[in-house]
N, C-alpha and C positions, 0 to 999 in steps of 0.2 A: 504493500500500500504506500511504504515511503518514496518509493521510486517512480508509481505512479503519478502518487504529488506532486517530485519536483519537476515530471517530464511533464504535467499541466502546468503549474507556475513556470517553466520553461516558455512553451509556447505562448501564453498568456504577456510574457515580458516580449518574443520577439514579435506578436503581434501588437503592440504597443508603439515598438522602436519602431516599426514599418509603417502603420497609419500614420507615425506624428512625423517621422522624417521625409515620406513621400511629399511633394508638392497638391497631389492629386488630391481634392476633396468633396467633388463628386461631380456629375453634369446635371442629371433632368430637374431642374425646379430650382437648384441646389441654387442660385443666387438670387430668389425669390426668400428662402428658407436664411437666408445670410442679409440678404436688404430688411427684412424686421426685425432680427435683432439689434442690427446696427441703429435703425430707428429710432427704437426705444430706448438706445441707448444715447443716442444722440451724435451717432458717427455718419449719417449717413446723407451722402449731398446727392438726392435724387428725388424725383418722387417713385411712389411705389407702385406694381403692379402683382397685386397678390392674387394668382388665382383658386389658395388655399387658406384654410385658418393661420393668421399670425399668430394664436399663443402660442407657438414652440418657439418662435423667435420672443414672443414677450419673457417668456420665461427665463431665456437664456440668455437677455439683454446684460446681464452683469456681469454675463463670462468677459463679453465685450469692453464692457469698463472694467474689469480687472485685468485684462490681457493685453488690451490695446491691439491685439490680430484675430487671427480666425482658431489658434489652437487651442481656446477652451472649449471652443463648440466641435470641434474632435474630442477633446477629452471625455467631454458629456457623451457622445457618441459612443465611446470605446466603454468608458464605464455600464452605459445600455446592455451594451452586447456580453459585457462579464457577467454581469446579473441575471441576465436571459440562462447564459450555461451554468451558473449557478442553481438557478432556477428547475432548470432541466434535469440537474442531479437531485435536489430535490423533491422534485415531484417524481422521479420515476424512484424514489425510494431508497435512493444513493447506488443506481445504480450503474457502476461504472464503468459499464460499456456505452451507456448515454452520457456517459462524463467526455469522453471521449472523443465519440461521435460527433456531437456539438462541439465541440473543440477545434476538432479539425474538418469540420464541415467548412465546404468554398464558399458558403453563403454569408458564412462568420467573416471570415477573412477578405472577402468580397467589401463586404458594406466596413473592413474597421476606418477606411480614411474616410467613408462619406458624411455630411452635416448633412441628418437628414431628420425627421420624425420618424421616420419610418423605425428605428430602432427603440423606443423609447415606447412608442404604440403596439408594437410588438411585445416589448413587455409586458405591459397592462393587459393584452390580448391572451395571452398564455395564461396567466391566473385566472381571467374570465373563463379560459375553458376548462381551466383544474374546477372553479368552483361549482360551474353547473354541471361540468362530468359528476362530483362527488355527489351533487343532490342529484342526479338521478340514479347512479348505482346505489346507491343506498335507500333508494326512497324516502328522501328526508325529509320529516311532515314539521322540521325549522327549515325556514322560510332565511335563515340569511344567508345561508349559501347565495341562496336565488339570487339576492338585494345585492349581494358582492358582488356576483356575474354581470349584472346590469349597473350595477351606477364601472364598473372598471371597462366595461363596452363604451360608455359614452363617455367616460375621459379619453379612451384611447383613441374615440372617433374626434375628438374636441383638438387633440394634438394631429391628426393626419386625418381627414374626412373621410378617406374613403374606405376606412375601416365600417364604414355605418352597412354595406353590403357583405361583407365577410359576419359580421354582427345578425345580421337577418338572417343569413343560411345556417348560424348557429341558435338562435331562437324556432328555426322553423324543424330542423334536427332532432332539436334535444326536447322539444315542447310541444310539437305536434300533436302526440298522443296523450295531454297532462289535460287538466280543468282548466277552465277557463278564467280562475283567479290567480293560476299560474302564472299565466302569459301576461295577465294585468300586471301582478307584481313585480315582473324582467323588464315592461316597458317603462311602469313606471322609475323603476331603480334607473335604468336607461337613461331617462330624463332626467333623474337628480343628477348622474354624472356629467349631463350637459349642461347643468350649469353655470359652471365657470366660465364655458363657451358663451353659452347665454349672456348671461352680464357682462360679458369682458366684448360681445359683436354690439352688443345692444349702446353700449358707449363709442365705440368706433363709428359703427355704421347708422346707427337708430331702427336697425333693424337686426333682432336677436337669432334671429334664421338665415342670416346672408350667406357666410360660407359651405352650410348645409346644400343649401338650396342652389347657390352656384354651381358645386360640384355636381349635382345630380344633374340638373339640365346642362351644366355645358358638357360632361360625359354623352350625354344621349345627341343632344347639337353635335358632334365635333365625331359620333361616331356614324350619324346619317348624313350630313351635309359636309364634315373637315372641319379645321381653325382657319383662324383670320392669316396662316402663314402657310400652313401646306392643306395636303388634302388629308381625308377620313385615317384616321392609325390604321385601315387594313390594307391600303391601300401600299403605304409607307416601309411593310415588313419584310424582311429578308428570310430568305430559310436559313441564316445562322442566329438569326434572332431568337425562333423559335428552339436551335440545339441548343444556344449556349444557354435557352431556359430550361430545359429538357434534361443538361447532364448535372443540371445544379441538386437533380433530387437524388437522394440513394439509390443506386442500383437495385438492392435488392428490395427496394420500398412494395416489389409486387409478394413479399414474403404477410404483408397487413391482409392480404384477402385470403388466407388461407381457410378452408369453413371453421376450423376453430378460433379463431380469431376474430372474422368477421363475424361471428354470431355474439363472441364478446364484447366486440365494438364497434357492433353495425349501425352507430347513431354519430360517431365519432367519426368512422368511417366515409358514412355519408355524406356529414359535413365539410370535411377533408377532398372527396368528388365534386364536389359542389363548388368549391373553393378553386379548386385546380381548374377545372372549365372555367370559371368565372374570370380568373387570372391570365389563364391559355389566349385568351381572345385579345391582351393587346401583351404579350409575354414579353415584360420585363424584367429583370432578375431581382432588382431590390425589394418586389412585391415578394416574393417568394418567404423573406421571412414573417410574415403575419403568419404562416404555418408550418415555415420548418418543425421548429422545436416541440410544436406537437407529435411531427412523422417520428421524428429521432424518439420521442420518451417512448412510440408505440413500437415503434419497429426494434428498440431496446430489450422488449418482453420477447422479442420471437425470434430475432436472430442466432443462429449458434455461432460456436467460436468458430469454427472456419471460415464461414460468411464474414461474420467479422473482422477478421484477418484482413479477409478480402478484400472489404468496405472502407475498412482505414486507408489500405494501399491507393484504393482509387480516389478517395478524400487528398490523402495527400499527394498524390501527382494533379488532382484538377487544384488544390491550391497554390500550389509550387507555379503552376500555370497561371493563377490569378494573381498573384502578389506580386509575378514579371513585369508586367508595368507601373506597377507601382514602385519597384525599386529604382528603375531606369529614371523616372521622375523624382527621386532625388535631389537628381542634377540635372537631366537632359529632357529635353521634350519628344512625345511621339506622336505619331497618328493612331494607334490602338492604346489608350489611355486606361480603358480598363479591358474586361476579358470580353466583351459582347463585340466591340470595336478592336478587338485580337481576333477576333476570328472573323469580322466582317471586313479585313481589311488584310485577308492572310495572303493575299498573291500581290500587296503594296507593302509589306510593313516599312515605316521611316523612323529612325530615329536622329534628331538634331543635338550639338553641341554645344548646347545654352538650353534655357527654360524661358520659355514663350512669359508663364508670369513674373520671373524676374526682370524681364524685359520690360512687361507693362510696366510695371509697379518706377521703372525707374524712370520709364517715360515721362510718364506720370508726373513723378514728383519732378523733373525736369520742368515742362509746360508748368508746373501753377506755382514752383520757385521762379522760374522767370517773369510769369505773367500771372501775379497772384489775386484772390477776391473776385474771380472774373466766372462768369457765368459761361459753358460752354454747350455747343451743341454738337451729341455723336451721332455718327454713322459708321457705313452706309446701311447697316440693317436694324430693325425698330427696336431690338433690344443689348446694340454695344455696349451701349451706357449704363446699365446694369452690371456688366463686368467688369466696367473703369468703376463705378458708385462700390460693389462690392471688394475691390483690390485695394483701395484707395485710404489710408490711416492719416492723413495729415489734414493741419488746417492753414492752407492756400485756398481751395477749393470752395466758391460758392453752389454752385449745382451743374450738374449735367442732366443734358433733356437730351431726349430721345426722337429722332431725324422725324420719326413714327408724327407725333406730337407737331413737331415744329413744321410738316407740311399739311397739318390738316389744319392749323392755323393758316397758313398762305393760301388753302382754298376754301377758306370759313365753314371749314365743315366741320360734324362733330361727333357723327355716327360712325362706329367701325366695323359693325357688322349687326344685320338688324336680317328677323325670320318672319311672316307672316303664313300663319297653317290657317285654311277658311276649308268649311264645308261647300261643295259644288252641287246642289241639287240637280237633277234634269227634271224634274216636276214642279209645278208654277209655286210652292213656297215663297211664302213673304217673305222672308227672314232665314238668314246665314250664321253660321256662329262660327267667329275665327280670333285665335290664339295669337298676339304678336310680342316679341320679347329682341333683345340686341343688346350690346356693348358700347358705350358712347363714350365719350371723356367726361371728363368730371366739371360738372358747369361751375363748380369754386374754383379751377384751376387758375392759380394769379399771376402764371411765369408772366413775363416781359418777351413776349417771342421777336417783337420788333427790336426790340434792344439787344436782341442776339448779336454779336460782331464777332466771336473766334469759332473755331470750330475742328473736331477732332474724327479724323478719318482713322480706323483701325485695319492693318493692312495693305490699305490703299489710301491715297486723297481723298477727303469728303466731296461726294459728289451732288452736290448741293449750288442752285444757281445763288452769283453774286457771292460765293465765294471763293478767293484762291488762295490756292498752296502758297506759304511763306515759308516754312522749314520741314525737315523730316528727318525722324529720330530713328530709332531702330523698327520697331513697329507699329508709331505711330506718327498721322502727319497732319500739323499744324495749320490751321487755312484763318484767313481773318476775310470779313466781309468789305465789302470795296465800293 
């Protein structure tokens, strides 16, 4: 048992030194999830576009002011993920083939650089399913099981929203066949733990249900019609998108349907099916841990030790494989940055002799020690300035606006993307009944668009009329309006 220890404390430190020392700290969202905490903390010269709840950025807004960069909100991150395998050994009863497993699972090692929610809601998610697993094998006629499972479903929806559907497949699962005061009980616990989301949107926005309700409609908009940047996510997907989602689970995970097993946890099981479809349809790998740590505690009970043998082997070559670009970043930049973009990008891989954000970051502070307090406008795509606003620790900088922004003021427009659904009768009906909903700018917005006069092109010159190139840095270039 000692040896296992320190070969966990082992792993556990170099998965530490690798999240923190990589550059890499994540892509999809991940400067959305980095622009609110800065916010709130008060670093931040942008405005925002969040198309998820800010409390995980509200929360973590102190790492901010204690750090003065982005490596407390890894540390938070990585501590998530220790807790989870922690968690894992506990609920499966200390056992330490799921000690393990979770250990050196790629999923772990995958998300330890990323700032994300996703690890944190993951947490919460896992206790929710220990609790309502317990009240049902037991038939427990106390009721707080139940009330735990739900108010930790609706925090963990409150930090990452789209937990609220992985939540429903687990209420419709585990409750289906219960009374009808059951289901009242889970939703309501549900509710109490959406509170802090409650109160904390209802002062933001004045409206308590905002990023609930964003998330669900723009998921179904953006999966029939696309976003306002590309088209529909099915559209978009590679067949290495779907393997590098595909090898992230156990191999031997088809060992959970065996009939003795699935008759023991054919409610668990379900939900876990259910889940896996639900995910499969736009297969990203970060989603993945909302149910790892459940696969590992079950597939813990059924595997034997040769399988297991097995399992580690192939854990640790698909990690060995994921952590690869994460070392190379370092120091150097690539084009496969993490493993989904290693394998979508395997008859190009590049690797360069510098790091693209040491470059920014220096640019950066270059332009606003030279030309300090000044307002700028990025390009040439609607969301650079989010990258410079997230990079960005100094106070030169008054704000950076988004190209996005600063041309729909040049054609007084205001609308970004607007849907109207109508009923089409062909029989003479009076009356039609149609659904219209869209995204505009914020009619408080106060920039000064006309007082814009520098502007910053990322890769290339800003391509923006009336203004030109005046200098150019390493990968950034400098345009004043003329």
């Amino acid at each position: 048992m000692e040896r296992a220890t320190k070969a966990i404390y082992f792993l556990i430190i170099v998965l530490f030194i690798i999240s923190l020392s990589t550059k890499y700290y994540g892509s999809t969202d991940v400067h959305e999830y980095i622009a609110s905490a800065k916010y709130f903390a008060g670093k931040y010269s942008a405005d925002l576009r969040a198309s998820h709840s800010m409390l995980y950025g509200f929360i973590h807004s102190p790492l901010i002011l204690l750090f003065n960069n982005l490596i407390g909100l890894k540390i938070a991150s990585l501590i998530y993920l220790i807790i989870i395998i922690i968690s894992v050994y506990y609920i499966s009863e200390k056992n330490k083939k799921a000690l393990f497993l979770i250990t050196l699972s790629p999923i772990i090692w995958y998300l330890g650089p990323w700032i994300n929610p996703i690890q944190l809601s993951s947490l919460l998610f896992l206790w929710a399913f220990f609790f309502i697993d317990k009240f049902d094998k037991f038939q427990d006629k106390n009721y707080s099981h139940l009330v735990y499972s739900g108010i930790l479903i609706g925090l963990a929806t409150s930090i990452w929203n789209s937990v609220i559907y992985i939540g429903f497949f687990l209420m419709i699962c585990f409750l289906f066949n219960r009374k009808v005061n059951h289901i009242l009980i889970f939703i309501l616990s549900v509710l109490i733990g959406f509170l802090p989301l409650f109160i904390f949107e209802q002062k933001l926005y004045g409206f308590f249900l905002y990023s609930i309700v964003k998330t669900f409609v723009s998921n179904i908009i953006v999966s029939i019609y696309g976003s306002i940047y590309q088209g529909t996510i099915y559209l978009d997907l590679s067949f290495f998108d779907y393997l590098s989602f595909l090898v992230m689970f156990p191999f031997f995970s088809y060992l959970l349907f065996k009939k003795e097993n699935f008759i023991e946890n054919k409610k668990a099981l379900a939900f876990l099916i259910a889940s896996f479809l639900f995910l499969f349809i736009n297969p990203q790998i970060r989603y993945i841990l909302i149910i790892y740590p459940i696969i590992i505690i079950l597939l813990s009970k059924t595997i034997n030790e040769g399988q297991f043998k097995k399992q580690i082997l192939i854990f640790l070559i698909l990690s060995l494989l994921v952590i690869t670009p994460y070392v190379i970043q370092t120091k150097y930049s690539t084009n496969f940055q993490e493993f989904n973009s290693l394998l979508n990008n395997i008859n190009d891989w590049k690797v360069y002799n510098y790091h693209i954000d040491d470059l920014l970051v220096r640019d950066l502070s270059n332009i606003t020690n030279e030309f300090p307090n000044n307002v700028f406008l990025v390009g040439n795509t609607a969301d650079y300035y989010a990258v410079l606003a997230s990079a960005y620790f100094g106070n030169n900088l008054t704000k950076l606006v988004s190209i996005q922004d600063y041309d729909m003021f040049l054609k007084n427009e205001s609308v970004l993307f607007d849907k109207r659904i109508e009923s089409k009768p062909i029989i003479p009906e009076r009356r039609v009944i149609w659904i219209e909903g869209g995204i505009s700018k914020n009619p408080n917005d106060k920039t000064n668009y006309s007082g814009i006069v520098w502007g910053i092109g990322v890769n290339e010159p800003l391509n923006e009329t009336g203004f030109n190139l005046i200098k150019k840095y390493n990968i950034l270039y400098l345009s004043k309006k003329m």
